[in-house]
C-alpha positions, 0 to 999 in steps of 0.5 A: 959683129955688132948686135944692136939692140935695147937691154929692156927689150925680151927678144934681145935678152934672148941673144944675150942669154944665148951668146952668154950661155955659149960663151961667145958673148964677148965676141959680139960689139952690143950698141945699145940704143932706144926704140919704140914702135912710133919712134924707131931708132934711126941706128937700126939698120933694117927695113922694118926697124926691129931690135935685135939686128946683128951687123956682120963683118962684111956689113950684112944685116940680120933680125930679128931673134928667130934669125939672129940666135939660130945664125949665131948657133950655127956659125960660133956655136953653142948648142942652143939648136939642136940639130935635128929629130924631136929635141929640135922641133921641141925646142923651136915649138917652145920658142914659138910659144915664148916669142908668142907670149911676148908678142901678145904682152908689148901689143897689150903694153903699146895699147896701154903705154904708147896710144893716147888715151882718147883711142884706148881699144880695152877689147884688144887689150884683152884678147892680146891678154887672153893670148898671155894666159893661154901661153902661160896653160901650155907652159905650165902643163910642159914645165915639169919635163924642162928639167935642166935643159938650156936651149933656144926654147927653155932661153925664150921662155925665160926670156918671156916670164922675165918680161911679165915680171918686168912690165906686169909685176902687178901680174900674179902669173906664179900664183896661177901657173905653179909648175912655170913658177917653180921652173922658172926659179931655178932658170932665172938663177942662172948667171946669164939671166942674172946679168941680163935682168932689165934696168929698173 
C-alpha cells in the first residue's frame, strides 16, 4: 500500500502516529509530496485532492484520515478503534474534537499564508480562531481522564497540539489550558510522536 502525503501535514501524522504505534508502519510505501490548497499536487490520486490517500494493492483509493486510520485498524490492525460500546464513540468523539481544531487552525492559517493581502477577512480568521479555543476548553476539561491510553482520539489530539506548536509557536495554548499541556507532555514523549515531529 502507498500512503501519500506531506510530513507537515497533521491529518497524515495521524496515519503515521497510528501505523507506528500498531507496528505495521513499514507495511505502507509513504510518497511524500508537496500540496497546498491553490496548488494540489498532481500525484494525489482522488477527487478532492486531500493528503492523506491510501493507494491499495489493487489500485483502490481512499481519504482522507477518518477513512484512512480506521481502514488501516480494521485490515493490519492496531487497536486504535476500539471496537464498540462507550470507549468506541469516546474515542471517535475525541477524534472529531482534534480533526475540528485542526480544521479551524489551516483555514485561519490559509487566510493568513496563502490570500493576498489586499483580501485579507480578519473577521474570519477570527471566528476560525475562536473555534481553536473552544476546542482547546473541551480538551482541557477531558484531559485529566486520558490517563495512557492511545487510541484514534488520544492520536488526534496529539496530532492537533503538535500543529499549534508548529504553525502558531507564537501561541501560549499551555499556559491557558494546563491540563492539555500536562497531558500532552507526557504523549508527544512517545517515539511515534517523536519521529513524526515536522521539518522545521
Amino acid at each position: 500500500m502507498k500512503l501519500y502525503g506531506s510530513k507537515t501535514s497533521p491529518y497524515v501524522r495521524k496515519v503515521r502516529v497510528q501505523a507506528l504505534e500498531g507496528g505495521y508502519w513499514d507495511k505502507l510505501e509513504f510518497v511524500e509530496l508537496s500540496t497546498t490548497p491553490i496548488d494540489p499536487a498532481a500525484a494525489i490520486a482522488n477527487p478532492i485532492k486531500k493528503v492523506p490517500t491510501l493507494e491499495l494493492d489493487d489500485g483502490s483509493i481512499l481519504y482522507d484520515s477518518p477513512v484512512v486510520c480506521e481502514y488501516l485498524d480494521a485490515t493490519i490492525g492496531g487497536g486504535a478503534f476500539p471496537a464498540s460500546g462507550d470507549a468506541r464513540w469516546t474515542a471517535l468523539g475525541l477524534q472529531a474534537l482534534g480533526d475540528g481544531l485542526l480544521d479551524a487552525a489551516l483555514l485561519a492559517r490559509y487566510e493568513t499564508s496563502l490570500r493576498p493581502a489586499e483580501f485579507l477577512w480578519s473577521d474570519w480568521e477570527r471566528a476560525q480562531m475562536s473555534k481553536v479555543d473552544g476546542a482547546l476548553v473541551e480538551l482541557d476539561s477531558q484531559a485529566s481522564i486520558f490517563g495512557e491510553r492511545v487510541d484514534i482520539g488520544t492520536i488526534t489530539a496529539a496530532c492537533a497540539l503538535g500543529y499549534l506548536d508548529f504553525r502558531y509557536a507564537d501561541k501560549d495554548w499551555r499556559g491557558a489550558y494546563p491540563s492539555a499541556a500536562s497531558w500532552y507532555a507526557a504523549f508527544s514523549a512517545r517515539p511515534s510522536m517523536m519521529e513524526t515531529v515536522p521539518p522545521a
